[in-house]
C-alpha positions as CSV (number, residue, x, y, z in Angstrom):
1,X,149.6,-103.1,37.1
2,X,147.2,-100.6,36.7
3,X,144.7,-99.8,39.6
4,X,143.8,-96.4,39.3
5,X,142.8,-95.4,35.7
6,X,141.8,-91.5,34.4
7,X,139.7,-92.0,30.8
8,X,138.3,-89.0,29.0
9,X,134.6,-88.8,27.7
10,X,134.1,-91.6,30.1
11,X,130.4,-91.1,30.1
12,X,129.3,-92.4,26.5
13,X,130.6,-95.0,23.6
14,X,133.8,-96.1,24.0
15,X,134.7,-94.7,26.9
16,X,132.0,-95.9,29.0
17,X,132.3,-99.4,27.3
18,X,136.8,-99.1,28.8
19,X,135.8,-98.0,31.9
20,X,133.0,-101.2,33.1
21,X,135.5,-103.6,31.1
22,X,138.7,-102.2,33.3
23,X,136.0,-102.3,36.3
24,X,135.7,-105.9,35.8
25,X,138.9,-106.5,36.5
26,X,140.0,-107.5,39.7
27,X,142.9,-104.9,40.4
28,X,141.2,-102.0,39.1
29,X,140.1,-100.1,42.6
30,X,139.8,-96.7,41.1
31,X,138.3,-95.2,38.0
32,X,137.8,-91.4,37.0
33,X,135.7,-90.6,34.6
34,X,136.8,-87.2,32.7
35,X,133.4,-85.9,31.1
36,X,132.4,-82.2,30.4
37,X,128.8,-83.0,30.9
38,X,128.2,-83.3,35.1
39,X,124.7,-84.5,34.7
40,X,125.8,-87.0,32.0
41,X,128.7,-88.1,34.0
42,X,126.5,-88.5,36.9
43,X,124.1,-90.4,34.8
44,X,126.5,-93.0,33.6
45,X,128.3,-93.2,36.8
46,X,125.1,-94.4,38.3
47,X,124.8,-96.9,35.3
48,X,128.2,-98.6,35.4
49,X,127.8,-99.0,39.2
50,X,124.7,-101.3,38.3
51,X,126.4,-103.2,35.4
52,X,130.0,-104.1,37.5
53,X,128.5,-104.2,40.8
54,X,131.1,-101.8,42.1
55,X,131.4,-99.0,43.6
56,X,135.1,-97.4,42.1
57,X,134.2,-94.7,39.9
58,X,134.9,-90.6,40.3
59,X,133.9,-88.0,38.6
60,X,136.1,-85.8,37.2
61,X,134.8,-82.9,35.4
62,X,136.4,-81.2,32.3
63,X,136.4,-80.1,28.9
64,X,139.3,-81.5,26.4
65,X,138.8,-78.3,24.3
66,X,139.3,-76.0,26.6
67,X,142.9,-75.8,28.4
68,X,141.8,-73.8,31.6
69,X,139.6,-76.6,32.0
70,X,142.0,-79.1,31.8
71,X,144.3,-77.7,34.1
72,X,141.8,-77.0,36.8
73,X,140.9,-81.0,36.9
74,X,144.2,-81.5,36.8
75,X,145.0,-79.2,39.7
76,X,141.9,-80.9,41.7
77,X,142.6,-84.7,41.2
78,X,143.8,-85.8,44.0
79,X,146.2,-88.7,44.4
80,X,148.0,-90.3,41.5
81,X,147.2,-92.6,38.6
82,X,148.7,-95.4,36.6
83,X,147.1,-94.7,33.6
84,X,145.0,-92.3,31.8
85,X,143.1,-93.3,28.3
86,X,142.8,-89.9,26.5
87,X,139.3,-91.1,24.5
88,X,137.1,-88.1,23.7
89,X,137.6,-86.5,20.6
90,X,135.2,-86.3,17.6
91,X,134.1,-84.4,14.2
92,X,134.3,-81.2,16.1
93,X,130.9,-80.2,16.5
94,X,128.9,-78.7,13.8
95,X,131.3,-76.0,13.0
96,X,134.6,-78.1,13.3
97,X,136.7,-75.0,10.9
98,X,135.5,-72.8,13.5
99,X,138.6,-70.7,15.0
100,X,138.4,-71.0,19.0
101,X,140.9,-69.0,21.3
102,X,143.7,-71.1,21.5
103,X,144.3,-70.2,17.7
104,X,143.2,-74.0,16.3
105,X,140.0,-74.8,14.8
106,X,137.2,-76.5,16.7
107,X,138.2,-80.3,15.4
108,X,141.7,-79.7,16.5
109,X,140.8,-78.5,19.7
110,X,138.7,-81.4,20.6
111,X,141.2,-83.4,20.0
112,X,144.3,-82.7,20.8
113,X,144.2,-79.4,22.9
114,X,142.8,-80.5,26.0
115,X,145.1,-84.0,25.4
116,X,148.3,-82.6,25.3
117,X,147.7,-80.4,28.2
118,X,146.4,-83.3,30.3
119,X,148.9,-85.6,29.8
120,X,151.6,-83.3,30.1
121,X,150.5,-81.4,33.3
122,X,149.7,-84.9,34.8
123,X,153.2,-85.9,34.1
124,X,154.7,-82.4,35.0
125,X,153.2,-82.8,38.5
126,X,153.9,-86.1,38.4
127,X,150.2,-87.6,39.1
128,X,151.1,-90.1,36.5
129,X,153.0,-93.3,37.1
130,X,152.9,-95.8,34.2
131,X,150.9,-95.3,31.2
132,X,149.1,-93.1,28.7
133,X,147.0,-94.3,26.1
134,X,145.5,-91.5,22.8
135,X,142.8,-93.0,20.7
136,X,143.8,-92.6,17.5
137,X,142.8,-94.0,14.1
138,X,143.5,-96.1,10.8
139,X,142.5,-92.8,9.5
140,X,145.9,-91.2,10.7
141,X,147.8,-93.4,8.1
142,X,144.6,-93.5,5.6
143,X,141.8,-95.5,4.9
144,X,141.7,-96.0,1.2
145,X,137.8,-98.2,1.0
146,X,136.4,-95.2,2.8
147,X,138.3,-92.5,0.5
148,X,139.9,-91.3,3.6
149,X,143.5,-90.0,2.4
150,X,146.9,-90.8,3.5
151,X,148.5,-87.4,4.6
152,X,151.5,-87.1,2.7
153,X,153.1,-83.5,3.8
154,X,155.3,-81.6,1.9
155,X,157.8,-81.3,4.9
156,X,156.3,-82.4,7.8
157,X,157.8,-79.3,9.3
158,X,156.7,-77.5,13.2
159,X,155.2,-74.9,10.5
160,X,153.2,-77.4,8.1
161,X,151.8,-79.4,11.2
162,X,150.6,-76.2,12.8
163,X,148.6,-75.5,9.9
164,X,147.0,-78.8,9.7
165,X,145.9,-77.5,13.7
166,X,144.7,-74.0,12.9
167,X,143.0,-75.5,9.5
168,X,145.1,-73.3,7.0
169,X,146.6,-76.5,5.1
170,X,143.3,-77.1,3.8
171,X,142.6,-73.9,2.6
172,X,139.0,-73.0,1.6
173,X,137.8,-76.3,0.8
174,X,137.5,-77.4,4.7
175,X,136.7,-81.6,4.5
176,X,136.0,-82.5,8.1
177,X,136.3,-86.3,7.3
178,X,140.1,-85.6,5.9
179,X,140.9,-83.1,8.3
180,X,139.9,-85.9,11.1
181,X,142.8,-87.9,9.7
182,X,145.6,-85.7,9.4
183,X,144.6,-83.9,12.8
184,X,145.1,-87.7,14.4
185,X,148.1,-88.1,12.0
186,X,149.6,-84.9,14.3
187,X,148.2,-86.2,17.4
188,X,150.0,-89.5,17.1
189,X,153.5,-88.2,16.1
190,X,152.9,-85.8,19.4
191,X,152.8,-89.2,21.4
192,X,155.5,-90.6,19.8
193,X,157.9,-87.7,20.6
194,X,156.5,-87.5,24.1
195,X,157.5,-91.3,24.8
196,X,161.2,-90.4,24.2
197,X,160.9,-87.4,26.4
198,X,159.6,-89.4,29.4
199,X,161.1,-92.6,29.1
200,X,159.8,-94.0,32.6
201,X,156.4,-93.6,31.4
202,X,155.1,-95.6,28.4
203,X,152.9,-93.6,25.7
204,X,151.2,-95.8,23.2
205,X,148.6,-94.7,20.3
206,X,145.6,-97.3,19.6
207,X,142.8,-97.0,17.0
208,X,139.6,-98.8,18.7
209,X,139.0,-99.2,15.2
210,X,135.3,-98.4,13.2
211,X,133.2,-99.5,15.9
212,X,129.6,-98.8,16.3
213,X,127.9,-97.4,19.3
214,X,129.9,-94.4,19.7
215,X,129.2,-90.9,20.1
216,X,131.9,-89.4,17.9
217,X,129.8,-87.6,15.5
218,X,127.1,-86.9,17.9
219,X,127.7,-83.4,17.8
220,X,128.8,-82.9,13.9
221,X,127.2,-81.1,11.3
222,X,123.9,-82.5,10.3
223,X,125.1,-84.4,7.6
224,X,127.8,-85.8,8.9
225,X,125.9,-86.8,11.4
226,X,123.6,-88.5,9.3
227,X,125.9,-90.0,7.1
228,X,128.0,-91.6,9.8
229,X,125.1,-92.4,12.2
230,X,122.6,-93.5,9.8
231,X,124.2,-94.7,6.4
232,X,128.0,-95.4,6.8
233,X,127.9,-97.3,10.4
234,X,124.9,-99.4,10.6
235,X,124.5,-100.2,6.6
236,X,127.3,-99.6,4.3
237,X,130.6,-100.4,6.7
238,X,128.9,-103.3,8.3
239,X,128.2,-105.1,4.6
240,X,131.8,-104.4,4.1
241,X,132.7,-106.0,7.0
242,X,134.4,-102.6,8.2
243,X,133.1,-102.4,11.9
244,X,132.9,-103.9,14.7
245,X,131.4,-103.5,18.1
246,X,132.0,-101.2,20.8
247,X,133.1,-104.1,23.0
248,X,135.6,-104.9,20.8
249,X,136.9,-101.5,20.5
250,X,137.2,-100.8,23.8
251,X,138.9,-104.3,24.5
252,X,141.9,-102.9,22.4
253,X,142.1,-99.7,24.7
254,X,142.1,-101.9,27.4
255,X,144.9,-104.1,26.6
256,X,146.9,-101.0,25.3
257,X,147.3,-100.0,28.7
258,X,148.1,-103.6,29.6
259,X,149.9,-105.8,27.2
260,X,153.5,-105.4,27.1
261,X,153.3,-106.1,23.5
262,X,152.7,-102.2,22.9
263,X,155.7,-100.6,22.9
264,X,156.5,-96.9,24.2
265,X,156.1,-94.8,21.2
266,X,154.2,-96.5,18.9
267,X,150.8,-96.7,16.6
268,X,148.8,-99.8,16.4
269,X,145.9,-100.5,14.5
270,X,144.2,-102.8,12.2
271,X,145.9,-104.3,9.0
272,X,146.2,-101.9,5.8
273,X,143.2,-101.2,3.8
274,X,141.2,-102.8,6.8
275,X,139.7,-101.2,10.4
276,X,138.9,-103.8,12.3
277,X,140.7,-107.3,13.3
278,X,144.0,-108.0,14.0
279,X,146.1,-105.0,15.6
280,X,149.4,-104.4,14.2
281,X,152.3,-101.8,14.5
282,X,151.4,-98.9,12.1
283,X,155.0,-97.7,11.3
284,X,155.3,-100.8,9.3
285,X,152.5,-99.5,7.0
286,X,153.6,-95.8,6.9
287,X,157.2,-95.4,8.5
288,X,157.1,-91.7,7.6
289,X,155.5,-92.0,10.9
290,X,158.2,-93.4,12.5
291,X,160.6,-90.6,11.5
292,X,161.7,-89.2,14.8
293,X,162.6,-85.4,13.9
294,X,158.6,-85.4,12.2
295,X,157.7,-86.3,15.7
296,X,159.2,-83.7,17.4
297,X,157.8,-80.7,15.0
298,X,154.7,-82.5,15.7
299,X,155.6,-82.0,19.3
300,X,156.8,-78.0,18.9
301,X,153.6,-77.6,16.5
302,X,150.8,-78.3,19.3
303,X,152.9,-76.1,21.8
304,X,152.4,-72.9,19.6
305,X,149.0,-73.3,20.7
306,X,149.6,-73.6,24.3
């Protein structure tokens, strides 16, 4: 059972949407919500104490891209939690190929950085009880009707995933939208091979599939922005039948963290070719996933970051 629950870029989209669902139910008595933004957080704080009718949520503030950050919220939480949803993430801004300090690019950074300090440090210091969730995506194995490419490495050595990090596997020609897949496609073997080092704690990836309503490309370049926000999401997926609601994608995060059904180590996501509907195990698609010595140079990769 989970009663105390840590979710990052808790104050907008999907994160928001997990954090009143899980404060609906009845043996959820603590909620943090990780956001960057303090005025934001207090902002949606305030709103989610209207919609549940319950007082339960913290703020907790950090930033996933930064790993000082990180281990300062981590360093000031106090007591433990069951679970922790790692949600933010995004296109990385509008200069996602940008190099920060920690040696990967800015869409990198966002998402993974900040995530595999988190989870680890919570773990090391052993804050962390039962369960951590990454919000990955169908993009990590491909997306074929939204020409979003399978990454299919040449190795999938520690070297070759790095470079997929710092942005050097894609040379000059810099796609943010492809990028965004193989920087999950990392993220998720990095979960895997943590599951099998902490075997008392369950690790599970989840794509909350296309949904609508969220905020990840809020902050992109302006025509990604525009494309996603304004094209893609509210005209072309949805007469595809290729999204679905916020709701719905937060429901999935939620059960991640709570079905038994999700096993320690693995990817689930919708069916091939699709991004919404029925959640499946994603090694069955693409077992190169599943290969555990990939997941451990995924592992090695993010720590010559760190």
């Amino acid at each position: 059972m989970n009663t105390s629950i840590l979710i990052t870029g808790a104050n907008a989209g999907l994160g928001k949407e997990t954090a009143r669902q899980l404060a609906l139910k009845k043996e959820t008595t603590r909620i943090i919500m990780g956001c960057r933004n303090p005025e934001k957080a207090k902002i949606a704080k305030t709103e989610l104490e209207t919609a549940t009718g319950r007082n339960i949520f913290e703020i907790l503030i950090m930033d996933v891209s930064n790993v000082e950050s990180v281990k300062k919220a981590v360093d000031s939480l106090e007591g433990k939690i069951d679970a922790l949803i790692m949600n933010a993430g995004g296109m990385g801004g509008r200069t996602p190929e940008k190099m920060t300090e920690s040696g990967m690019n800015e869409l990198a950074a966002t998402n993974v950085l900040g995530h595999v300090v988190l989870a680890e440090e919570l773990v090391k210091a052993e804050k962390l009880t039962n369960v951590v969730m990454l919000a990955s995506s169908e993009a990590a194995r491909g997306i074929k009707k939204m020409g979003m490419k399978r990454p299919v490495l040449k190795t999938n050595s520690t070297e070759e995933l790095a470079s997929i990090l710092d942005g050097s596997y894609f040379g000059e020609k810099f796609d943010a939208m492809q990028a965004y897949g193989h920087v999950k496609y990392v993220a998720t073997l990095w979960m895997s091979s943590l599951a099998r080092k902490n075997p008392n704690i369950k690790f599970v990836s989840m794509s909350p599939g296309a949904t609508s309503g969220t905020a990840a490309a809020d902050n992109a370049a302006p025509m990604i922005k525009f494309m996603f926000k304004y094209i893609m999401m509210p005209i072309v997926m949805p007469l595809r039948g290729m999204v679905h609601k916020v709701d719905k994608g937060a429901a999935r995060f939620v059960d991640a963290i709570s079905n038994n059904v999700y096993k320690s180590g693995g990817f689930y996501a919708s069916t091939e070719q699709k991004v919404v509907g029925e959640v499946v195990d994603q090694f069955n698609i693409y077992p190169t996933m599943a290969n555990g010595t990939y997941q451990d140079n995924a592992y090695q990769a993010v720590h010559k970051f760190l």
